[in-house]
TIRO-2110 file (N, C-alpha, C; in Angstrom, 1 decimal):
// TIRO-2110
44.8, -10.8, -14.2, N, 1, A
43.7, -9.8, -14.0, CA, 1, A
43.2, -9.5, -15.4, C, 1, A
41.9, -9.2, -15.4, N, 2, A
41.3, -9.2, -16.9, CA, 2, A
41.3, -7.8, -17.2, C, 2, A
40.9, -7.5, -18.3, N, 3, A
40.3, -6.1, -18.7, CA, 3, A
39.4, -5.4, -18.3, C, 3, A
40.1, -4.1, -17.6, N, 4, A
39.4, -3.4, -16.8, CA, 4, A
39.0, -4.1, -15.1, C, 4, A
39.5, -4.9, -15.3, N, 5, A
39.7, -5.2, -13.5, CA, 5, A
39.9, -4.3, -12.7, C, 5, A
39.7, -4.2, -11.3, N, 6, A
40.3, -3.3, -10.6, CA, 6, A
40.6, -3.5, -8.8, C, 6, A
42.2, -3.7, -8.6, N, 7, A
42.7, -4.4, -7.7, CA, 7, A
43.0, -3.3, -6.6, C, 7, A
42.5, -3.4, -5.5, N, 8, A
42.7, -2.7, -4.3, CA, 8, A
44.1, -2.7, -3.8, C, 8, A
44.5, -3.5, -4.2, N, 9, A
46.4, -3.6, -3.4, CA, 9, A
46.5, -3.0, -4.2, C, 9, A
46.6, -2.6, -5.5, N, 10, A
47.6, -1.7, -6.1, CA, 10, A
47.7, -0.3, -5.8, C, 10, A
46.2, 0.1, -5.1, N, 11, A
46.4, 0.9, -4.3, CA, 11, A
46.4, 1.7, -3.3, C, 11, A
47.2, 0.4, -2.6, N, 12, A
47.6, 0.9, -0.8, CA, 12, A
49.0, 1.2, -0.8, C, 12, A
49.0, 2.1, 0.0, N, 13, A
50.4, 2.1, 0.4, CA, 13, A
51.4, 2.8, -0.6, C, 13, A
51.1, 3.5, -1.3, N, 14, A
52.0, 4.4, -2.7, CA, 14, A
52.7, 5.8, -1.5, C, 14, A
53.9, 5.8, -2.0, N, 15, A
54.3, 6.9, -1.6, CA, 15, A
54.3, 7.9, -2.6, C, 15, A
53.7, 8.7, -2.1, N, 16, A
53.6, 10.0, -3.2, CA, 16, A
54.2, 11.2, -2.1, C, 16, A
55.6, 11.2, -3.4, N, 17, A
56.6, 12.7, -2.9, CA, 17, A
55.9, 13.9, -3.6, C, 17, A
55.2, 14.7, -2.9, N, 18, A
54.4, 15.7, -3.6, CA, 18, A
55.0, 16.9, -3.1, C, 18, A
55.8, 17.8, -3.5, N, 19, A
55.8, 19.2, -3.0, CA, 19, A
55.0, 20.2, -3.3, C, 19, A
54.1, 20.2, -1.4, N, 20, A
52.9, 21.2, -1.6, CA, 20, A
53.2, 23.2, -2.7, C, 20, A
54.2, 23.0, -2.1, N, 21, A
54.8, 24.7, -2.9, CA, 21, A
54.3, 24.5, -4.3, C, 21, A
54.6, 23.4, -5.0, N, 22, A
54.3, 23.1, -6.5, CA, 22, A
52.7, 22.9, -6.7, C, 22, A
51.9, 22.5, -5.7, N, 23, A
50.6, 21.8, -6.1, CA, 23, A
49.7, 23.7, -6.2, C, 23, A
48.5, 22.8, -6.8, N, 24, A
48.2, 24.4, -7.2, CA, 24, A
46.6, 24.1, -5.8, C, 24, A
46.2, 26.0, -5.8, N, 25, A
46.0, 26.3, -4.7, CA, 25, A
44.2, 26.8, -5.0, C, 25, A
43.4, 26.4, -4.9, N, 26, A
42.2, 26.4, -5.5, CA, 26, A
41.6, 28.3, -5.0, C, 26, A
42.1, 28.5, -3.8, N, 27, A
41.5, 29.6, -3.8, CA, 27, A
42.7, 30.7, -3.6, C, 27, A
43.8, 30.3, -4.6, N, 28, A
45.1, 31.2, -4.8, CA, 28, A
44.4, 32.9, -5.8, C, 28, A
43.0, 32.3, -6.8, N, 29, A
42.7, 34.0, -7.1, CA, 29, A
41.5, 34.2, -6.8, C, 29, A
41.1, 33.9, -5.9, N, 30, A
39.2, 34.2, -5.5, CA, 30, A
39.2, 35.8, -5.0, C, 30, A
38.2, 36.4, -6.1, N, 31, A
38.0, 37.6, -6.0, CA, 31, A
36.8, 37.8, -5.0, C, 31, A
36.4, 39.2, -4.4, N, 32, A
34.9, 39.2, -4.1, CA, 32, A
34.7, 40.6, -4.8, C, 32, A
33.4, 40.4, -5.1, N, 33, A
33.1, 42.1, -5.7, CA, 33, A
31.4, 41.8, -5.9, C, 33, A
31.2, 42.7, -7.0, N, 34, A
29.5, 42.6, -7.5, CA, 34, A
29.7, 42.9, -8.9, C, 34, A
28.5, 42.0, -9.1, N, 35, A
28.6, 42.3, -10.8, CA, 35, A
26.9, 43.2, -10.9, C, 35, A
27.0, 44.2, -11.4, N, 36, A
25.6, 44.8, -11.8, CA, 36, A
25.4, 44.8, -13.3, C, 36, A
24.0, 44.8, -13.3, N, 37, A
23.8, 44.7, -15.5, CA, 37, A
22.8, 46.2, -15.2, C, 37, A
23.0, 46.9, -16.1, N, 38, A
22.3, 48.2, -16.5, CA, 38, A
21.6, 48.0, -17.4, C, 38, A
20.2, 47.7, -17.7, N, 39, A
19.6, 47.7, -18.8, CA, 39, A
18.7, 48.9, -19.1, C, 39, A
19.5, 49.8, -18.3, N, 40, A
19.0, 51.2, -19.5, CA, 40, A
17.0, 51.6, -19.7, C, 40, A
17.4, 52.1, -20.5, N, 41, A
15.3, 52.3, -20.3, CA, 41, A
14.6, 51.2, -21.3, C, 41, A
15.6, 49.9, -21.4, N, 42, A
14.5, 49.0, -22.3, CA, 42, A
14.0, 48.4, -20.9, C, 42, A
12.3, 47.8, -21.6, N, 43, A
12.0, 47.1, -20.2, CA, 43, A
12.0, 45.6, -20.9, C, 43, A
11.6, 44.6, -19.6, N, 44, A
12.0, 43.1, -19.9, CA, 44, A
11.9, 42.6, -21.5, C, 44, A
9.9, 42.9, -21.5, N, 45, A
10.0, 42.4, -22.9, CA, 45, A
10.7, 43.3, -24.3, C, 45, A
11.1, 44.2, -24.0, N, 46, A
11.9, 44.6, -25.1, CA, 46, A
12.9, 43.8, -25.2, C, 46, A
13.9, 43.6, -24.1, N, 47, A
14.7, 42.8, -24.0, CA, 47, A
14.9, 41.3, -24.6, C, 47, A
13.8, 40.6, -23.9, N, 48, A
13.5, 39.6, -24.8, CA, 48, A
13.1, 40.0, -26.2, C, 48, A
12.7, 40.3, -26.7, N, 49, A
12.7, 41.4, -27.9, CA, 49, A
13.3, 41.1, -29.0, C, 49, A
14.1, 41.7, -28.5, N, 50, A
15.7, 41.6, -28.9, CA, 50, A
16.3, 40.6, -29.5, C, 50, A
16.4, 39.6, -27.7, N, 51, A
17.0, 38.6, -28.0, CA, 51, A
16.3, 37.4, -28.9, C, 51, A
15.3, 37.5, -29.3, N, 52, A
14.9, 36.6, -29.8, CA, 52, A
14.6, 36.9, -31.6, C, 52, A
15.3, 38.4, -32.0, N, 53, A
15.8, 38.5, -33.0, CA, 53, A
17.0, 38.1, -33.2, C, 53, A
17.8, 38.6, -32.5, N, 54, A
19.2, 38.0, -32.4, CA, 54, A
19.0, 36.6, -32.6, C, 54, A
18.0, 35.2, -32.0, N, 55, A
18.3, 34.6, -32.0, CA, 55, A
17.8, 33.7, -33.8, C, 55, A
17.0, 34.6, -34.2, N, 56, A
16.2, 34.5, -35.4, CA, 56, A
17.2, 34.6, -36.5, C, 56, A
18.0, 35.9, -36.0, N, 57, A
19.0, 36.1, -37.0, CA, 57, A
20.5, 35.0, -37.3, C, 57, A
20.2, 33.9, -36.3, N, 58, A
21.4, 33.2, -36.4, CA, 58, A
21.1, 32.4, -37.2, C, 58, A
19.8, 31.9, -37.4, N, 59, A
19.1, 30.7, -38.2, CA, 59, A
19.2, 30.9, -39.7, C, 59, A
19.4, 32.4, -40.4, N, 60, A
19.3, 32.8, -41.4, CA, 60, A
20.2, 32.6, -41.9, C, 60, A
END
């Protein structure tokens, strides 16, 4: 078989001893809640404002 080949019998038929207790559990920490943002008495374009000092200031 050459480089990078890729043979279908190699994989049939594998026993795989897996103990589920060990495997990990995708929704073992799923939270529910709400996330809220307070932006206070700036309005949008202040905001942007801001951020696009902020983003001015990184270039310096």
């Amino acid at each position: 078989m050459g480089f990078g080949s890729y043979d279908e019998s190699e994989q049939q038929d594998q026993d795989s001893d897996i103990d589920e207790d060990d495997a990990v559990t995708v929704h073992e920490h799923d939270h529910e809640g709400e996330v809220s943002f307070d932006q206070g008495e700036m309005s949008n374009e202040d905001l942007v404002g801001q951020l696009q000092q902020m983003k001015d200031g990184d270039d310096e």
